[in-house]
C-alpha positions as a Markdown table, in Angstrom:
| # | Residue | x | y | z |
|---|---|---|---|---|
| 1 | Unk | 0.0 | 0.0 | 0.0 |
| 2 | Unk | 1.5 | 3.1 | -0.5 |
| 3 | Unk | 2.4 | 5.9 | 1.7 |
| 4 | Unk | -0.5 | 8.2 | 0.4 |
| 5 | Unk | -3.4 | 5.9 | 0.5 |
| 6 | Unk | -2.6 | 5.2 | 3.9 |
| 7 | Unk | -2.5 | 8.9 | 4.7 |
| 8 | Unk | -6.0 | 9.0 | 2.7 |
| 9 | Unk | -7.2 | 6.0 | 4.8 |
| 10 | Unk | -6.0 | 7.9 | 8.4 |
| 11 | Unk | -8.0 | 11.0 | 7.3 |
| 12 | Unk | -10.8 | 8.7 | 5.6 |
| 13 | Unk | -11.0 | 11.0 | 2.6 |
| 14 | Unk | -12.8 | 8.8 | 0.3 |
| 15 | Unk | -15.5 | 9.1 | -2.7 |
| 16 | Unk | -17.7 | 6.6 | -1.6 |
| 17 | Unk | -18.1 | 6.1 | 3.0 |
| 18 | Unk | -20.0 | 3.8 | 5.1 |
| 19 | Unk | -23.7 | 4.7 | 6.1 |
| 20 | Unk | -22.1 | 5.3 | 9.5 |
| 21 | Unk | -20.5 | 9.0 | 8.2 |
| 22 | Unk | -23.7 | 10.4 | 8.5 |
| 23 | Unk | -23.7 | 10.5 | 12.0 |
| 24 | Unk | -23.9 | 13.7 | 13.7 |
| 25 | Unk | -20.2 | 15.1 | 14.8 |
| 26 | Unk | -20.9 | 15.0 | 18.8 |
| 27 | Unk | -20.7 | 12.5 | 21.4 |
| 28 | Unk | -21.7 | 9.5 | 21.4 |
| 29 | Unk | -22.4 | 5.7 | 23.0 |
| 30 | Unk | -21.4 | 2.5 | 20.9 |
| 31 | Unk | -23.2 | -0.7 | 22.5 |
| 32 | Unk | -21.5 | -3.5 | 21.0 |
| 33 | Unk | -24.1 | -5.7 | 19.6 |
| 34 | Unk | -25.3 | -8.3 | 21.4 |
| 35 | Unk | -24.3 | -7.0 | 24.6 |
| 36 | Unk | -25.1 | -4.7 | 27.0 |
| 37 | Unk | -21.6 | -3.3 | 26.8 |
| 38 | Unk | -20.8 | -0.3 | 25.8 |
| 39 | Unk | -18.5 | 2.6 | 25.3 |
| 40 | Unk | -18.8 | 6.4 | 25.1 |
| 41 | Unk | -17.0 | 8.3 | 21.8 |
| 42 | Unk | -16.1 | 11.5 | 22.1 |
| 43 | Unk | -15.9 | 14.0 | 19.3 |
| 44 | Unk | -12.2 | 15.7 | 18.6 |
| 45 | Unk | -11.9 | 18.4 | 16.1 |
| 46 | Unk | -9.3 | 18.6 | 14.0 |
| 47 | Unk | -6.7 | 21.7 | 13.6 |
| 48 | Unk | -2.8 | 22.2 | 13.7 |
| 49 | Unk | -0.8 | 22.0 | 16.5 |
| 50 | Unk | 2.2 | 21.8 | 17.9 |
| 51 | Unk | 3.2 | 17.5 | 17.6 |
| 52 | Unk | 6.5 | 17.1 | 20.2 |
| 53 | Unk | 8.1 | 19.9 | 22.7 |
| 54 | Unk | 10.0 | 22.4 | 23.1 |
| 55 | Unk | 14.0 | 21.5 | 23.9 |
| 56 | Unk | 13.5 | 23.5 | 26.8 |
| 57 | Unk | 10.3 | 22.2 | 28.4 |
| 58 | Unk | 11.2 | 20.4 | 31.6 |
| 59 | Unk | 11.3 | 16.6 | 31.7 |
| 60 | Unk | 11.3 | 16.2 | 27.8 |
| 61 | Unk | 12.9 | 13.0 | 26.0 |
| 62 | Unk | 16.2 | 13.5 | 24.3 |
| 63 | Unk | 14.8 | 11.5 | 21.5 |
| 64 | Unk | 11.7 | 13.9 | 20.5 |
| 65 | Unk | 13.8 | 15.8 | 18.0 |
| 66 | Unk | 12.3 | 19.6 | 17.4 |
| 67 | Unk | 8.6 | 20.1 | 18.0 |
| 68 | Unk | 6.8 | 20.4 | 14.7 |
| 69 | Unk | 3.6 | 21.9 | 13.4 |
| 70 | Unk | 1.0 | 19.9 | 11.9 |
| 71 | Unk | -2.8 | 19.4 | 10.6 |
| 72 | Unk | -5.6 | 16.6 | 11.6 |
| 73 | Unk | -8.3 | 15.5 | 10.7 |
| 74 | Unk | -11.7 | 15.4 | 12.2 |
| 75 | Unk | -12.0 | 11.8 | 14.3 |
| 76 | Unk | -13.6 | 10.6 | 17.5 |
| 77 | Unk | -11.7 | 9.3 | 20.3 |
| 78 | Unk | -12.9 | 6.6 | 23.3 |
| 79 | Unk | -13.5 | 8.7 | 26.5 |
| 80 | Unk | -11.9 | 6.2 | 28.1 |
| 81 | Unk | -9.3 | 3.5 | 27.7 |
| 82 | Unk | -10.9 | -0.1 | 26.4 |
| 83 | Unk | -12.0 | -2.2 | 29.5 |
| 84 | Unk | -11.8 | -5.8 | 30.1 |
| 85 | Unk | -15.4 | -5.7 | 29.8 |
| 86 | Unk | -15.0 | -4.9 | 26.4 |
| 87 | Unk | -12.1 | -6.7 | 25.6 |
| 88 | Unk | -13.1 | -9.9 | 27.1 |
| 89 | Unk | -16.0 | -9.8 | 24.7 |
| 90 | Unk | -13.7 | -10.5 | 21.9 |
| 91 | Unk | -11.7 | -12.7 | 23.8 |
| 92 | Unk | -14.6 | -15.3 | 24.6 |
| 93 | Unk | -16.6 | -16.7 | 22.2 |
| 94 | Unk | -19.4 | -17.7 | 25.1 |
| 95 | Unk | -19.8 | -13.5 | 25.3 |
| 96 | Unk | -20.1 | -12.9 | 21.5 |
| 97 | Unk | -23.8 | -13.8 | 20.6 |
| 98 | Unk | -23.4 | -12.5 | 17.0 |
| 99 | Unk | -21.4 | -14.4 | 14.5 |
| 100 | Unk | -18.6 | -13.1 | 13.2 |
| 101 | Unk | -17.1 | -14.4 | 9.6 |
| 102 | Unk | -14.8 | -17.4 | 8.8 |
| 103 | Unk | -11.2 | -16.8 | 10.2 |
| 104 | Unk | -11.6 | -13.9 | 12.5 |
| 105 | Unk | -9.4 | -15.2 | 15.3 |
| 106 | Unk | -9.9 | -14.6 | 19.0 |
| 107 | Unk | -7.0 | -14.3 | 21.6 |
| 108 | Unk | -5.2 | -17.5 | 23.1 |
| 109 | Unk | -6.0 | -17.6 | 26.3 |
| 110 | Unk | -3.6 | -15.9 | 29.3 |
| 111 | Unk | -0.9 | -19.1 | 30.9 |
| 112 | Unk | -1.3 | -16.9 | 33.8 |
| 113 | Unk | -3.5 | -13.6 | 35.3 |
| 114 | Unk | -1.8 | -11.2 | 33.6 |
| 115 | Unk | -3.8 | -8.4 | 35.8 |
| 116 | Unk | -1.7 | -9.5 | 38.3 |
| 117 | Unk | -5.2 | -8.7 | 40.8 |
| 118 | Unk | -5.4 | -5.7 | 40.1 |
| 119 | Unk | -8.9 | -6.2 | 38.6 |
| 120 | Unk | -10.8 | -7.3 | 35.8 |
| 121 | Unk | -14.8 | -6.8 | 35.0 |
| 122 | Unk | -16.2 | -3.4 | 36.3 |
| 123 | Unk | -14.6 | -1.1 | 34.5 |
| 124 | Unk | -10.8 | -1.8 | 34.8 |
| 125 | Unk | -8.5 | -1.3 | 31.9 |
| 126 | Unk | -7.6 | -4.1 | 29.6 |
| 127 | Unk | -4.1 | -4.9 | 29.8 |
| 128 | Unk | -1.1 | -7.1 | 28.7 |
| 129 | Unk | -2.4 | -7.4 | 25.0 |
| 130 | Unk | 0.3 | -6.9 | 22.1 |
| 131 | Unk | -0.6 | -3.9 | 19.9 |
| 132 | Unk | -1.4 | -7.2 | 17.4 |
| 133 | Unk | -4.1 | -8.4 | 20.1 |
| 134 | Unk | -5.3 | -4.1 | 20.0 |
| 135 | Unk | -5.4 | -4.3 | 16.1 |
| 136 | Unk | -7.4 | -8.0 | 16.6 |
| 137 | Unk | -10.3 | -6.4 | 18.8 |
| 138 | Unk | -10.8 | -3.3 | 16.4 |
| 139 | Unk | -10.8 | -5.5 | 13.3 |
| 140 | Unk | -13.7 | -7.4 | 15.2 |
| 141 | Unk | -15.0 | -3.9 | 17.0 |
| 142 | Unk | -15.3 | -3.2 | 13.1 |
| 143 | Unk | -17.0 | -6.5 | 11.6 |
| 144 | Unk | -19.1 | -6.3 | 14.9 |
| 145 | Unk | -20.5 | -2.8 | 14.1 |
| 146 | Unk | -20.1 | -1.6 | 10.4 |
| 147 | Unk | -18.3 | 1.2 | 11.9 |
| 148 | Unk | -14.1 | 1.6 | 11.2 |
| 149 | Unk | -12.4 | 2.3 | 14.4 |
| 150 | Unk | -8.9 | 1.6 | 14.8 |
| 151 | Unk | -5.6 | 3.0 | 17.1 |
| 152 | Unk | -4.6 | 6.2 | 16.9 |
| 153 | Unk | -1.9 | 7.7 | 15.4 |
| 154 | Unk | 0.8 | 9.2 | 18.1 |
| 155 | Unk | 0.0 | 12.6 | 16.6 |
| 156 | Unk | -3.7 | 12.4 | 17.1 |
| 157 | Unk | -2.9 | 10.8 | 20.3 |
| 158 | Unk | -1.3 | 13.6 | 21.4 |
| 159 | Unk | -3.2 | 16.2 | 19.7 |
| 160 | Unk | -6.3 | 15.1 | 22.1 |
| 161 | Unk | -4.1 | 14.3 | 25.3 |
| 162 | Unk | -3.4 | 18.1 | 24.8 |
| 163 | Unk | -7.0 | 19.1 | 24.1 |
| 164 | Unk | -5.9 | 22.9 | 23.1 |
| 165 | Unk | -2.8 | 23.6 | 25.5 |
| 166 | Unk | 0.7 | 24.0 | 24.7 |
| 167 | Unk | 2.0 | 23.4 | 28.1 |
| 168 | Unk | 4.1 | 20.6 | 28.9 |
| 169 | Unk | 0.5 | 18.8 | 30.9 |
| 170 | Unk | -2.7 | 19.1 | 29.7 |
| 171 | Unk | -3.6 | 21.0 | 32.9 |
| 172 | Unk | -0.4 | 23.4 | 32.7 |
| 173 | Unk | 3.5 | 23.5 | 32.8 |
| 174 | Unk | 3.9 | 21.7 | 35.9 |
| 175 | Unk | 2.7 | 18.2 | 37.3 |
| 176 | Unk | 1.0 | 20.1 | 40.2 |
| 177 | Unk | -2.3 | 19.0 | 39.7 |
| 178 | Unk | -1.2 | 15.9 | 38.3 |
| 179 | Unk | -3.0 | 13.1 | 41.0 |
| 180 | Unk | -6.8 | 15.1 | 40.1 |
| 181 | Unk | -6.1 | 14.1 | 36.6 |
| 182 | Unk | -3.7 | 10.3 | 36.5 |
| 183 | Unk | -3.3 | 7.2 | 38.3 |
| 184 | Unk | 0.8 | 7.4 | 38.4 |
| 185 | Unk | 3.5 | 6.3 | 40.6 |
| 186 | Unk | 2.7 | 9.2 | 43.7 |
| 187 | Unk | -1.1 | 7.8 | 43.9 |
| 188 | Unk | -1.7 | 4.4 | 42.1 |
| 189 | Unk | -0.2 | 1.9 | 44.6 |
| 190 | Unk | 1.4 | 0.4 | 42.2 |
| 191 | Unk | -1.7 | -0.6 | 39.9 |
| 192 | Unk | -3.8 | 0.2 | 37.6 |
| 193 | Unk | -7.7 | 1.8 | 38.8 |
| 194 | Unk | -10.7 | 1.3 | 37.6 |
| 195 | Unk | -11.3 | 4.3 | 34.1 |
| 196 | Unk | -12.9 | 7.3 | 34.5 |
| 197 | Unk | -12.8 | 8.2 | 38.0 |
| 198 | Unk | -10.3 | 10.9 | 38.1 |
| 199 | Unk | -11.0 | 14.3 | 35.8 |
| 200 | Unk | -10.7 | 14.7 | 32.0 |
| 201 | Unk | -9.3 | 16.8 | 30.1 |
| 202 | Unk | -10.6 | 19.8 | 28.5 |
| 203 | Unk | -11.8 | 18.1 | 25.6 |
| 204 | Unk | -14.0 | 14.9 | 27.8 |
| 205 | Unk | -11.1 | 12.2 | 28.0 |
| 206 | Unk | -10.3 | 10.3 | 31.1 |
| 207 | Unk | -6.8 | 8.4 | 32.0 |
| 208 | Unk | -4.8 | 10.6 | 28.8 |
| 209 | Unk | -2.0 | 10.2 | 31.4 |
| 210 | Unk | -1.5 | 7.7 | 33.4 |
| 211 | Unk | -3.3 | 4.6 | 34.3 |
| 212 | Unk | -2.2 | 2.4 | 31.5 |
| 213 | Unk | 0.0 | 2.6 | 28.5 |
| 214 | Unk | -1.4 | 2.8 | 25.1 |
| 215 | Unk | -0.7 | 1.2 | 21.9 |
| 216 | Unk | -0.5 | 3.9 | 18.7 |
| 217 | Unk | -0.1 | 3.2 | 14.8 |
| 218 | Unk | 3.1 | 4.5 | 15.0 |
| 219 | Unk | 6.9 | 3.1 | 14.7 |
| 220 | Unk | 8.9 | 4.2 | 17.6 |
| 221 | Unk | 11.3 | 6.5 | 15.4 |
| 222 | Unk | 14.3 | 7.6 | 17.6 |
| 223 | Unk | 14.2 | 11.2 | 15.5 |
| 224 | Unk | 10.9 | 11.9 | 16.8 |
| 225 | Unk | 8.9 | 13.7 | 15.1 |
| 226 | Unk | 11.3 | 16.0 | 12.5 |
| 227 | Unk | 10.4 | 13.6 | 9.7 |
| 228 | Unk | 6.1 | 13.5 | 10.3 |
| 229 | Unk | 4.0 | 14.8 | 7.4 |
| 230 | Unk | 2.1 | 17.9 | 7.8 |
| 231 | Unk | -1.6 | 16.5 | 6.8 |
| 232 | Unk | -2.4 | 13.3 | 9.2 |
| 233 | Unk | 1.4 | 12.4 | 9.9 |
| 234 | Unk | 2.3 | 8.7 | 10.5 |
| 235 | Unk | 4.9 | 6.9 | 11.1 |
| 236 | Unk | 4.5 | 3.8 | 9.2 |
| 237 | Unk | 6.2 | 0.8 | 11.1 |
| 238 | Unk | 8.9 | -0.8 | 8.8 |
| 239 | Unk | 9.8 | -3.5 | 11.2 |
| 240 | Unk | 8.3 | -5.7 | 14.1 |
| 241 | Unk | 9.6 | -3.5 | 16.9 |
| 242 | Unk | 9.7 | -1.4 | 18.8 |
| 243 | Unk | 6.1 | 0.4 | 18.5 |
| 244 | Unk | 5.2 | 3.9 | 20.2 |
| 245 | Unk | 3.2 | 4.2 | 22.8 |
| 246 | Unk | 1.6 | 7.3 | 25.0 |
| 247 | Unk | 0.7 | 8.6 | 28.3 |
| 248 | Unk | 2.8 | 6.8 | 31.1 |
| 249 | Unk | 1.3 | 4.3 | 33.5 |
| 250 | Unk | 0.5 | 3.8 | 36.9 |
| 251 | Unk | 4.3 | 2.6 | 37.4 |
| 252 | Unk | 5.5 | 6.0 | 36.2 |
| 253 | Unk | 7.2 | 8.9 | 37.4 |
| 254 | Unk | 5.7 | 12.4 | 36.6 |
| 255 | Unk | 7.9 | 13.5 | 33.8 |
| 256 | Unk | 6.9 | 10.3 | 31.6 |
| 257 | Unk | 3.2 | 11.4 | 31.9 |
| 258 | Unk | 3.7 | 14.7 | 30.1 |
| 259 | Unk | 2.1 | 15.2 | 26.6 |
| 260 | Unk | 4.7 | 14.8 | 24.2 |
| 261 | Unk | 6.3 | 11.7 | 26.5 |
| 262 | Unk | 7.0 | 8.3 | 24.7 |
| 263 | Unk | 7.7 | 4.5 | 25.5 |
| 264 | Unk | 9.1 | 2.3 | 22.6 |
| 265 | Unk | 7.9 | -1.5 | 23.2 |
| 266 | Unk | 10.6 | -3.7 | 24.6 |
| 267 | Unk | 10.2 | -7.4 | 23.5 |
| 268 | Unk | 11.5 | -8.1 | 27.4 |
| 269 | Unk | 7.6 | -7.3 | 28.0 |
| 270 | Unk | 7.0 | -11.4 | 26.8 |
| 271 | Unk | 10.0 | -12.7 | 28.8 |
| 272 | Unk | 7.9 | -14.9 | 30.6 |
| 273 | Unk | 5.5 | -16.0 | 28.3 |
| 274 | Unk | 6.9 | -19.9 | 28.0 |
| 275 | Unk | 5.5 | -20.8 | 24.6 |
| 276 | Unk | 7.6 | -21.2 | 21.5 |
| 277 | Unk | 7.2 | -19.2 | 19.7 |
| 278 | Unk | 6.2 | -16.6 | 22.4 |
| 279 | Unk | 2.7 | -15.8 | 22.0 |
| 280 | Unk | 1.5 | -12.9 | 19.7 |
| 281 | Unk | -1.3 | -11.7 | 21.4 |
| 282 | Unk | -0.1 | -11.4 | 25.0 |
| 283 | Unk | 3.2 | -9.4 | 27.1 |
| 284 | Unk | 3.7 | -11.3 | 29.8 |
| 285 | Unk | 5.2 | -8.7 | 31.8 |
| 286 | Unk | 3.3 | -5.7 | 30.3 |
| 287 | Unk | 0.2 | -5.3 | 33.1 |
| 288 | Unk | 0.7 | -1.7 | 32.5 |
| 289 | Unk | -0.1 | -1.4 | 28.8 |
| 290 | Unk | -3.7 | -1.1 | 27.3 |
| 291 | Unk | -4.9 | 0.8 | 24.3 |
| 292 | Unk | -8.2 | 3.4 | 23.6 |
| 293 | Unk | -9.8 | 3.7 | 20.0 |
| 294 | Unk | -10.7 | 6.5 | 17.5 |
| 295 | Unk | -13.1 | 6.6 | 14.2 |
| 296 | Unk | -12.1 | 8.9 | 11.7 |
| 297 | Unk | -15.1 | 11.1 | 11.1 |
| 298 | Unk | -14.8 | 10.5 | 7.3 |
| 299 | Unk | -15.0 | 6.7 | 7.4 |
| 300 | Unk | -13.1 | 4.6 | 4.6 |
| 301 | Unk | -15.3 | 2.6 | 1.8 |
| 302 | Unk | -15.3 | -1.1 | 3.0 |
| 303 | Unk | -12.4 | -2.3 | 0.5 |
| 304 | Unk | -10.3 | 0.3 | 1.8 |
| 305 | Unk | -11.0 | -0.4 | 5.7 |
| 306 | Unk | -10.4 | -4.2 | 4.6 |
| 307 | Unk | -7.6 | -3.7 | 2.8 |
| 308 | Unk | -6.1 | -1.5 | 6.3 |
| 309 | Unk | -6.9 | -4.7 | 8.3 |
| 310 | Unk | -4.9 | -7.0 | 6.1 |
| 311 | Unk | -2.4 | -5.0 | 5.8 |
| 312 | Unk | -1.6 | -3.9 | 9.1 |
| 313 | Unk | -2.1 | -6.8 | 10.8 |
| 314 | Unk | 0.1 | -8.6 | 8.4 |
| 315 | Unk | 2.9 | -6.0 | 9.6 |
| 316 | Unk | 2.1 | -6.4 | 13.4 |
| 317 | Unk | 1.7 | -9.9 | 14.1 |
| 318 | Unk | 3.8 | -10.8 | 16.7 |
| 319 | Unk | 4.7 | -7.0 | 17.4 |
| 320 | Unk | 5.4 | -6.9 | 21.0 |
C-alpha cells in the first residue's frame, strides 16, 4: 500500500463512505451488539498543533527531535481506555452472541492472570495485550458494528491528550495538579484503577495520562517527530519493533506522563511467556499497557478499511 493511500485511509477522505458517516459530529455511545456493553465516543476536532516539545520544556525526551507543526483530521476518540469488559467480549466466544465471519481469530488464552489482581470486570482497563491483540479487537469492533475504528496515530494521540494547550501537561506547565487528573506512581499503589474516575481533560477524555499505556499506529522513530507529514502524519512501522506508545502508567514517574512523552515497546515485555514461539497476542510482563480507539469522522469505503486490516495486521503480528 502506499504511503499516500494510507495517509487517505488515516483522514478517511474517500468518494464513496460507510452509512455510519452520517452521523452527527458530537458524542456518542457504541453498545457492541449483542451485549449490554458499551462505550462512550467522544468527538475531537481537528486543527494544527504543535506534535513534540519544546527543547527547553522540563522533563522532555532527548529522543523527540524539534517540535513540529502539523494538521488533523476530524475523528472521535474513546473517552476512556478499552476495558476488560470490552475486551473480554472479543476474547470469549461464550460473550459474543453475533457471529462473526470465517477466520476472524480470537485471543489465546492468558498461561497466567496477567492483571496481576489488580482487577478485571467493572470497569478496569484491559491490559497485557500486544498492539497485534489491539489491532485484533478493532478488526472485530469493526466486523461487529459496520463502523471503522482503529488505534490512533501518536499525533492524534497527542493532539487530544493536549486538548488545546501548549504546556508541557494538559492542565499546565507543571505536574501540580497531576493526582486530580492520572493514576501514576505518587497515587496508584502500584496498579492500575478502575477508568474514568479521576478528571478529564478539557476536551472529555479520562486516563490521557497515566493509568495504562497505550498502543499507537506508530513506529517508535528515535528522530521523533522531525520527519512527520504535515496533513495526518504517521509513522509507518517498517519493522516488528519497537512500536510507540503514549501517556505513562501507573508505574511512572511524573515526567513520563507529560504530553509529548514516549515509551518504545521492549520485547523483554514477553519474557515470561513460555510458549515457542512466544505468543503474539499477549506481554507477559506488560500489566501496565492497554490501548483506547478512534473513528475517523470521514469513514473509509469497506475495501479500503479491509484492505487496512490486512495490511496492518500482516505488519504487526507478533509485534510486542
Amino acid at each position: 500500500m502506499t504511503k499516500p493511500y494510507m495517509t487517505l485511509l488515516l483522514s478517511g477522505l474517500f468518494s464513496q463512505v460507510v452509512v455510519a458517516q452520517t452521523q452527527a459530529f458530537q458524542a456518542y455511545t457504541q453498545q457492541i451488539p449483542g451485549t449490554d456493553v458499551s462505550f462512550k465516543m467522544v468527538p475531537i476536532k481537528g486543527g494544527s498543533f504543535i506534535l513534540g516539545s519544546p527543547e527547553n520544556e522540563k522533563g522532555r525526551n532527548n529522543d523527540e527531535g524539534p517540535a513540529k507543526e502539523v494538521q488533523l483530521s476530524d475523528f472521535w476518540m474513546g473517552a476512556t481506555e478499552v476495558t476488560f469488559d470490552e475486551y473480554d467480549i472479543y476474547m470469549d466466544a461464550e460473550k459474543d452472541k453475533t457471529p462473526v465471519p470465517d477466520g476472524m481469530t480470537r485471543p489465546s488464552p492468558p498461561y497466567i492472570d496477567l492483571t496481576l489482581g489488580m482487577g478485571k470486570a467493572g470497569g478496569f482497563p484491559a491490559n497485557s495485550m500486544s498492539q497485534y491483540g489491539a489491532l485484533m479487537y478493532c478488526k472485530w469492533l469493526y466486523i461487529k458494528t459496520g463502523i471503522f475504528y482503529r488505534l490512533p496515530t501518536a499525533a492524534e494521540w497527542e493532539y487530544a491528550c493536549r486538548a488545546g494547550t501548549v504546556t508541557a501537561f494538559p492542565f499546565g506547565a507543571t505536574a501540580a495538579q497531576l493526582k486530580e487528573y492520572a493514576w501514576y506512581k505518587d497515587n496508584s499503589e502500584q496498579k492500575y484503577h478502575k477508568v474514568g474516575q479521576l478528571k478529564p481533560n478539557a476536551w472529555g477524555l479520562y486516563d490521557m495520562l497515566g493509568n495504562v499505556e497505550e498502543w499507537t499506529l506508530d513506529q517508535y522513530d528515535e528522530n521523533g517527530v522531525a520527519n512527520a507529514d504535515h496533513q495526518d502524519p504517521w509513522t509507518q512501522p517498517t519493522a516488528k519493533t519497537p512500536r510507540l506508545l503514549k501517556g505513562g502508567s501507573y508505574q511512572d514517574e511524573a515526567p513520563l506522563l507529560r504530553s509529548a512523552a514516549r515509551l518504545k515497546s521492549d520485547p523483554i515485555w514477553n519474557r515470561r511467556d513460555p510458549q515457542i514461539p512466544k505468543s503474539s497476542w499477549w506481554n507477559a510482563d506488560a500489566p501496565f499497557v492497554g490501548f483506547r480507539i478512534v473513528r475517523p469522522v470521514k469513514q473509509p469505503t469497506p475495501e479500503a478499511a479491509e484492505q487496512f486490516f490486512e495490511e496492518t495486521i500482516a505488519k504487526y503480528k507478533g509485534a510486542r
